[in-house]
TORKOL-4160 file (C-alpha; in steps of 0.2 Angstrom, whole numbers, padded with zeros to 4 digits, m for minus):
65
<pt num="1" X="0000" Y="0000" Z="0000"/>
<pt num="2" X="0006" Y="0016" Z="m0005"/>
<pt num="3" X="0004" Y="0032" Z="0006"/>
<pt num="4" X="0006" Y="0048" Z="m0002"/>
<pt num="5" X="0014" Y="0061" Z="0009"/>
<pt num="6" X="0004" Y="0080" Z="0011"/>
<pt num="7" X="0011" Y="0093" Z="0014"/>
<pt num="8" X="0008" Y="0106" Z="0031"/>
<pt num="9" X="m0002" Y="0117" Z="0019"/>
<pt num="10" X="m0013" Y="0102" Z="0013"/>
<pt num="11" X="m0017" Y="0098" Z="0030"/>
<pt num="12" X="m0019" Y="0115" Z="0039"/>
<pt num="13" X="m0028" Y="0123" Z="0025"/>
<pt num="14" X="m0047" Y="0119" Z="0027"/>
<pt num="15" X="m0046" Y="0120" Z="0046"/>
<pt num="16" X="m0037" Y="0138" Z="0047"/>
<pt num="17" X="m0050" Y="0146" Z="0036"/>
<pt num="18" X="m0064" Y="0139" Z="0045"/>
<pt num="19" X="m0057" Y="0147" Z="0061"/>
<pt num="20" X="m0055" Y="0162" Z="0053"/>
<pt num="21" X="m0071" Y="0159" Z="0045"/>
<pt num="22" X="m0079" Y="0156" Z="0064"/>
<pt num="23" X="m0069" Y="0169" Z="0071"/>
<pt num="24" X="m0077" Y="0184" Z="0063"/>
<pt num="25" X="m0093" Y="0177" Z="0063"/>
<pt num="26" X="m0092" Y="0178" Z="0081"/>
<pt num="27" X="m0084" Y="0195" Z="0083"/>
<pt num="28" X="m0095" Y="0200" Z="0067"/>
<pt num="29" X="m0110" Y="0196" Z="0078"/>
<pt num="30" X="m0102" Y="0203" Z="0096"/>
<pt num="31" X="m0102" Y="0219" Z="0089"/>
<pt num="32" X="m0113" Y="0223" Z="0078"/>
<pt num="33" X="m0129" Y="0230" Z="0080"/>
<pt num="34" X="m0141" Y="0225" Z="0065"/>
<pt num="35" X="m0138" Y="0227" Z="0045"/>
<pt num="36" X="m0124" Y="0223" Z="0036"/>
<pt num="37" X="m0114" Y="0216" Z="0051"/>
<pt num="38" X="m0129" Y="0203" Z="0057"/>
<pt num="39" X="m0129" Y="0198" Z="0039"/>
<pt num="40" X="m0107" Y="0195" Z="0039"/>
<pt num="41" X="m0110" Y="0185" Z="0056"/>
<pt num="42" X="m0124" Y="0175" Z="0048"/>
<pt num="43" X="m0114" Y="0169" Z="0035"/>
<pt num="44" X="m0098" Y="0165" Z="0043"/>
<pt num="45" X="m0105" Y="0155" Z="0055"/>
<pt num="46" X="m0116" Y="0147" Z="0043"/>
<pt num="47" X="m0101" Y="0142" Z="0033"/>
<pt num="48" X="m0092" Y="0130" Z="0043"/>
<pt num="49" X="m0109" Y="0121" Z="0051"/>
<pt num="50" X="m0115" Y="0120" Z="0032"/>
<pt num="51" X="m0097" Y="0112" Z="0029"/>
<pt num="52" X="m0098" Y="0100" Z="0043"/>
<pt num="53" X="m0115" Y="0095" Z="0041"/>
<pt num="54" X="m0109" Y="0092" Z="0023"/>
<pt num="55" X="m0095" Y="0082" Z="0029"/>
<pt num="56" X="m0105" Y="0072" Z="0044"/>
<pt num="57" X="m0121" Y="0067" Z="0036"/>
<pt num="58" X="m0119" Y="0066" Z="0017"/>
<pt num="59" X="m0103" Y="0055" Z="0019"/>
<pt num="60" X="m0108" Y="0035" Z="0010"/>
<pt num="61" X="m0104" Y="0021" Z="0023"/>
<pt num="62" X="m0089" Y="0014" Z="0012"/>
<pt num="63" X="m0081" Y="0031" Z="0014"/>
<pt num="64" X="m0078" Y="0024" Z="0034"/>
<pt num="65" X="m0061" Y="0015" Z="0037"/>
């Protein structure tokens, strides 16, 4: 069996923009006070549920190892 080694952008990628994603959605929604930063907060909190919904219910039982 062959396993391919990736490297530490591969594997940080993904997970440092959802922070980042979480992390203004969460000052975004700290601060503001109705409008356009409700709306900011909204979707960058929406994002990575969205994502891990995605990932944690849509995933086929043979993808499971």
């Amino acid at each position: 069996m062959k396993t391919e080694r990736l490297s530490n952008t591969a594997i940080w990628l993904w997970p440092v923009i959802l922070g980042v994603l979480t992390a203004i959605g969460l000052v975004s929604a700290l601060f503001s006070d109705g409008g356009f930063g409700d709306v900011l907060a909204g979707f960058c909190l929406a994002v990575p549920v969205g994502i891990g919904l995605w990932f944690g219910w849509m995933r086929r039982p043979n993808d499971v190892h």
